[in-house]
Z-matrix of the N, CA and C atoms (Angstrom, degrees):
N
C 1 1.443
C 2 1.515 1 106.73
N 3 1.130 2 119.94 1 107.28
C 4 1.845 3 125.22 2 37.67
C 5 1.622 4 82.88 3 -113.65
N 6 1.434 5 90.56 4 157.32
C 7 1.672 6 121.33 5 164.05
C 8 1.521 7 98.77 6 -24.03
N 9 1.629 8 111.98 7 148.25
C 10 1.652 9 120.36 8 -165.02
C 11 1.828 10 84.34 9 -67.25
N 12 1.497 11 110.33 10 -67.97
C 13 1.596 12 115.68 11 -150.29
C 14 1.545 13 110.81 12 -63.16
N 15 1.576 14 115.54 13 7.16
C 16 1.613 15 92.82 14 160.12
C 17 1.906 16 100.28 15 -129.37
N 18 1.037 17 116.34 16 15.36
C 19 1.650 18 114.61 17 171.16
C 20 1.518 19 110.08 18 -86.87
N 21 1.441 20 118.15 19 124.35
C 22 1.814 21 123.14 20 171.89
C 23 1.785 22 99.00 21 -67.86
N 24 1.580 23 115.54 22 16.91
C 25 1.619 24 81.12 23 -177.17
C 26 1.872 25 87.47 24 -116.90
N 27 1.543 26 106.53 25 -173.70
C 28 1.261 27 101.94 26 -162.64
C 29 1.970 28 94.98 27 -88.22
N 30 1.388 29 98.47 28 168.09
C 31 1.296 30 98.16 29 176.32
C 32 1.601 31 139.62 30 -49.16
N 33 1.848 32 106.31 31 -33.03
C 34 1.045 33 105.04 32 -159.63
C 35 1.741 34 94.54 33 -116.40
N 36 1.487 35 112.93 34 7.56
C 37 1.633 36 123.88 35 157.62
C 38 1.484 37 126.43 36 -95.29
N 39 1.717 38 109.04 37 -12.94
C 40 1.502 39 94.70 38 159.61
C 41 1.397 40 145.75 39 -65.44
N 42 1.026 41 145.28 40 -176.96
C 43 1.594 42 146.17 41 141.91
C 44 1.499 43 112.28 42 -53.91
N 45 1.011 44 122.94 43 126.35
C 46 1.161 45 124.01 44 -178.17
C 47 2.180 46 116.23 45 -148.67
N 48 0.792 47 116.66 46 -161.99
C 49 1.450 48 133.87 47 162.28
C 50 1.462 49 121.37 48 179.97
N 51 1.413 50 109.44 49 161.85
C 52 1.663 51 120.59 50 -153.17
C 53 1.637 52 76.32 51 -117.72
N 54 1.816 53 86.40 52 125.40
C 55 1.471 54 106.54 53 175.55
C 56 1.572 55 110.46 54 -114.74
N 57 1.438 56 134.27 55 170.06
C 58 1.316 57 143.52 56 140.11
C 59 1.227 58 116.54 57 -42.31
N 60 1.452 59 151.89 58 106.65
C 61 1.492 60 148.62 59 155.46
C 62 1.406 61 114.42 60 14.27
N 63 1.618 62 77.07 61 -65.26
C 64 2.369 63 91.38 62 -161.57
C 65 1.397 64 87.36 63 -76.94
N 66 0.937 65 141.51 64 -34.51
C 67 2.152 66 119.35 65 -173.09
C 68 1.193 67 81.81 66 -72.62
N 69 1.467 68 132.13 67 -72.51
C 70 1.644 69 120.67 68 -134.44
C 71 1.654 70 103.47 69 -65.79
N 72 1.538 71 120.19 70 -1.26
C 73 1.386 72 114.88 71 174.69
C 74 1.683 73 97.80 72 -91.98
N 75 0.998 74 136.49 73 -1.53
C 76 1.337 75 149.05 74 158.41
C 77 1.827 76 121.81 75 -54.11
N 78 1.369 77 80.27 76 -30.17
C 79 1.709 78 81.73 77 -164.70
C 80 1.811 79 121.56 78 -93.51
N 81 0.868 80 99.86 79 148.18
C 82 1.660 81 112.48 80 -168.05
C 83 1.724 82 117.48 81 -32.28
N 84 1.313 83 93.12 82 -52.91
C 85 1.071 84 91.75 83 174.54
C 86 1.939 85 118.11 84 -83.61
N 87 1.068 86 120.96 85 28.28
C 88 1.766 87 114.21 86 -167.84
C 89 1.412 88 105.48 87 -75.14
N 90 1.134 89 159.49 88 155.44
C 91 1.639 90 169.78 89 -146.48
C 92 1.211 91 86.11 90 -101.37
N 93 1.631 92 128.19 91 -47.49
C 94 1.264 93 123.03 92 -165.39
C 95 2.095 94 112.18 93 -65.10
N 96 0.851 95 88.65 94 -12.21
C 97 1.767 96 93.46 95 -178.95
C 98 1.654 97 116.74 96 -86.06
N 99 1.550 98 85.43 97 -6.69
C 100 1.871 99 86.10 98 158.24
C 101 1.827 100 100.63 99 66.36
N 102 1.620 101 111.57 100 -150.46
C 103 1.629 102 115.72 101 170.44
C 104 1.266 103 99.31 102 -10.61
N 105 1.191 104 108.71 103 -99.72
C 106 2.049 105 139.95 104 -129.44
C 107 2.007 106 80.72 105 -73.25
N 108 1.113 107 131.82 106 -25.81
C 109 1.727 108 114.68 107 -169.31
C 110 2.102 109 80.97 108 -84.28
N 111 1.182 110 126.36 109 -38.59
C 112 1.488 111 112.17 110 -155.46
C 113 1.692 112 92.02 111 -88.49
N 114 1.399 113 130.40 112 -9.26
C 115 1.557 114 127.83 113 159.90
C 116 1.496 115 114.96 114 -75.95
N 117 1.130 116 122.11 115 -43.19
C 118 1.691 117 124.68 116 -179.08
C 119 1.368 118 94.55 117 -64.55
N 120 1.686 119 132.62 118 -58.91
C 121 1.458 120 126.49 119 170.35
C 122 1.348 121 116.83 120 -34.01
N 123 1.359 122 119.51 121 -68.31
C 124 1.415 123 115.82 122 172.94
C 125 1.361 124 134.91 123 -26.68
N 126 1.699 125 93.87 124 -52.38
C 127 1.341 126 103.54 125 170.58
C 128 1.682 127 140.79 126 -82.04
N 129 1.528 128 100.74 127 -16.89
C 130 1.367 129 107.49 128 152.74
C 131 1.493 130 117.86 129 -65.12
N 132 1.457 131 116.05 130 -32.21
C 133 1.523 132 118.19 131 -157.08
C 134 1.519 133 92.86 132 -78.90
N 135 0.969 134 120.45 133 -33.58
C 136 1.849 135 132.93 134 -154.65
C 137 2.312 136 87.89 135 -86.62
N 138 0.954 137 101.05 136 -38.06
C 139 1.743 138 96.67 137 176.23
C 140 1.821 139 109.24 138 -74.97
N 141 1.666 140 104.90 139 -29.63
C 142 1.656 141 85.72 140 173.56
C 143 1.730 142 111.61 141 -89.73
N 144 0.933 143 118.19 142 -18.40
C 145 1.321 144 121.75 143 -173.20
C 146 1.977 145 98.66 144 -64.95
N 147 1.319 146 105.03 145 -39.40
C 148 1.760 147 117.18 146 175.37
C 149 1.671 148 87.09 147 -62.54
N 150 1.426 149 137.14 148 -39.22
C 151 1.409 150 122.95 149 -171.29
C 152 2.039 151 99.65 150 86.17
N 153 1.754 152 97.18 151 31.18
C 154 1.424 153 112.73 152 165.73
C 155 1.442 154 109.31 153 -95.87
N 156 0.896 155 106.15 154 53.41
C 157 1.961 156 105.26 155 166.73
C 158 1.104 157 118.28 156 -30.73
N 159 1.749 158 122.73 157 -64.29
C 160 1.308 159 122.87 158 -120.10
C 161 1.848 160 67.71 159 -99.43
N 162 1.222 161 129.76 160 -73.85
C 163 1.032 162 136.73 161 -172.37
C 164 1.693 163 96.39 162 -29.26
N 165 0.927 164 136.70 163 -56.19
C 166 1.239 165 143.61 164 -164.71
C 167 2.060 166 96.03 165 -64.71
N 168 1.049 167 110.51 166 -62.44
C 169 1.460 168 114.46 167 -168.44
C 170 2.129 169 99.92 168 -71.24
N 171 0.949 170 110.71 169 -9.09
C 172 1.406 171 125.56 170 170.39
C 173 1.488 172 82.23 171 -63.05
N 174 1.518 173 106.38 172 -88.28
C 175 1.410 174 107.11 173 -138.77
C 176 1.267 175 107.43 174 -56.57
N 177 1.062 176 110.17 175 -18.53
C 178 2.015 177 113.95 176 -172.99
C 179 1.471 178 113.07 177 -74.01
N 180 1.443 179 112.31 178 -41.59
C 181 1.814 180 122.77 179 176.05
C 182 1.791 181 88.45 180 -69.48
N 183 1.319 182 155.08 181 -38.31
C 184 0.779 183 122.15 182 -155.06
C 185 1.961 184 104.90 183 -81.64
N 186 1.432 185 95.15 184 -45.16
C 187 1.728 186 105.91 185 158.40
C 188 1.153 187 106.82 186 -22.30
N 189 1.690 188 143.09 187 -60.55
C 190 1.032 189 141.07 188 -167.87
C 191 1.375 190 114.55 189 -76.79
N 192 0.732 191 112.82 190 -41.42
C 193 1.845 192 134.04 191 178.99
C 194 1.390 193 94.79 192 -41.81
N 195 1.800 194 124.22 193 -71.72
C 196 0.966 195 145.09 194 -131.51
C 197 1.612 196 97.92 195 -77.98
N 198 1.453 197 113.23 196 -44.02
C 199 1.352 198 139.28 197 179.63
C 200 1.855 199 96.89 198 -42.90
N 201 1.595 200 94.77 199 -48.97
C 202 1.997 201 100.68 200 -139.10
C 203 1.725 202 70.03 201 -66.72
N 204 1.544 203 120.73 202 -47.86
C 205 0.959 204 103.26 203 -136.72
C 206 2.038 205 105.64 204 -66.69
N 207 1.286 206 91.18 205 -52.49
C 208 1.707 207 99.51 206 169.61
C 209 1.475 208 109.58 207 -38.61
N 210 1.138 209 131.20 208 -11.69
C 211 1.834 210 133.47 209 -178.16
C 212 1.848 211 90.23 210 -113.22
N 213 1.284 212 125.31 211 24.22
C 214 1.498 213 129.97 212 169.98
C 215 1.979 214 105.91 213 35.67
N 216 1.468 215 93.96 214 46.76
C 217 1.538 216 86.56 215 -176.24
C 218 1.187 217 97.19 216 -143.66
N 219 1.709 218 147.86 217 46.74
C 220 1.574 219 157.16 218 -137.76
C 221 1.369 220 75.81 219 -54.43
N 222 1.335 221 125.12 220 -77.51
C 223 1.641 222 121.13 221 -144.83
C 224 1.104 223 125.21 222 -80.72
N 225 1.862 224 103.74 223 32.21
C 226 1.583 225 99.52 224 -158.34
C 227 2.027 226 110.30 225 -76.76
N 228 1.744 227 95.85 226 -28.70
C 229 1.394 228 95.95 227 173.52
C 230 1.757 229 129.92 228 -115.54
N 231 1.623 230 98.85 229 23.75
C 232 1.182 231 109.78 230 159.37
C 233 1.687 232 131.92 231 -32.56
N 234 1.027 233 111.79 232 -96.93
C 235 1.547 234 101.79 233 141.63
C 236 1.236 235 126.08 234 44.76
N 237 1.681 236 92.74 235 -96.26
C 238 1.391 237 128.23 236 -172.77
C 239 1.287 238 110.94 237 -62.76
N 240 1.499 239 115.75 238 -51.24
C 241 1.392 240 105.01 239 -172.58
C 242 1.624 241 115.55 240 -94.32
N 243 1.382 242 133.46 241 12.49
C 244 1.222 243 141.09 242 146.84
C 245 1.160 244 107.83 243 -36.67
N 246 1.651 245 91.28 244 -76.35
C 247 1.821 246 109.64 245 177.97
C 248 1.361 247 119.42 246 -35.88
N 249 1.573 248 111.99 247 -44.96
C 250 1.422 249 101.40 248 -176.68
C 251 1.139 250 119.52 249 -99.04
N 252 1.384 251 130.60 250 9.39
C 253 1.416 252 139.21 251 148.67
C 254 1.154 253 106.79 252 -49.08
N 255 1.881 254 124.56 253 -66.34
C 256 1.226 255 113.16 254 -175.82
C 257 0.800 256 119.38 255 -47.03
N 258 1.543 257 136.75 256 -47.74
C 259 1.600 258 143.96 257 177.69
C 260 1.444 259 93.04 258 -29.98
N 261 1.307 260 109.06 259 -68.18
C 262 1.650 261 118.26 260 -137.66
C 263 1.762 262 98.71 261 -69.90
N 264 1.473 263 124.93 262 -12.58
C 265 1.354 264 132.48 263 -141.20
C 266 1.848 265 81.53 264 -118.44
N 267 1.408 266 129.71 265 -21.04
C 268 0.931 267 124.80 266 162.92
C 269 1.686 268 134.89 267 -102.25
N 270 1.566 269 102.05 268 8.56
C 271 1.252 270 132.98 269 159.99
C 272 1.327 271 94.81 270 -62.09
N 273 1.174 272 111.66 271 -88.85
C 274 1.564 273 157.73 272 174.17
C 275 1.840 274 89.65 273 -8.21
N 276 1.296 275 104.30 274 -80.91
C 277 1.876 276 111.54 275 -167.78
C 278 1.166 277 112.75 276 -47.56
N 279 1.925 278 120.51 277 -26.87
C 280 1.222 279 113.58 278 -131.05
C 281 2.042 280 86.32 279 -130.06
N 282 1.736 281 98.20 280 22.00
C 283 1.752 282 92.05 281 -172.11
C 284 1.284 283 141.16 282 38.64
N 285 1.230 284 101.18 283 36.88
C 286 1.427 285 127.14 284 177.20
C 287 1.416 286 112.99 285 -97.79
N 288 1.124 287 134.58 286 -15.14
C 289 1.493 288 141.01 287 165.33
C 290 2.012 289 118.20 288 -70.01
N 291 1.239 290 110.12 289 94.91
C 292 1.746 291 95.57 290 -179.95
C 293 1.339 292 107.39 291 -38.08
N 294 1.632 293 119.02 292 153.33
C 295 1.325 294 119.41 293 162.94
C 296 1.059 295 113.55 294 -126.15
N 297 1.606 296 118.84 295 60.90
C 298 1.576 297 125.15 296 -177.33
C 299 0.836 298 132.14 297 76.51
């Protein structure tokens, strides 16, 4: 998180989490959503380029959230995105996040 093609960081240095196939084709940003997945991209990409991370990684955990919950399992990727908070919270300390 966020999608590789609008994050300035490299693929295998972002924040991220390991999803199921069928949810992660769920999510806002998926290629498969055609328009509205390459507008939610835009608009995540356009909040890091502002050097809006957190707002940006907001809107993306809630994407996930929204998913677990529609799959009647809220906490299914809790977990996961703890973990990658810390990541992202040690991005964050250590000025490793572009800020536009």
């Amino acid at each position: 998180m966020p999608a590789d093609d609008v994050s300035p960081l490299k693929r295998n240095d972002g924040p991220a989490i390991q999803m199921e196939p069928d949810d992660h084709a769920m999510t806002s940003s998926n290629g498969q959503n055609g328009v509205a997945g390459k507008r939610y991209r835009a608009m995540i990409g356009d909040l890091l380029k502002d050097g809006k991370w957190r707002e940006a990684m907001l809107k993306e955990i809630l994407d996930v959230r929204r998913i677990a919950s529609e799959l009647e399992d809220a906490r299914k990727y809790n977990e996961a995105m703890l973990e990658m908070l810390e990541y992202f919270k040690c991005l964050e300390k250590n000025n490793l996040l572009p800020m536009g």
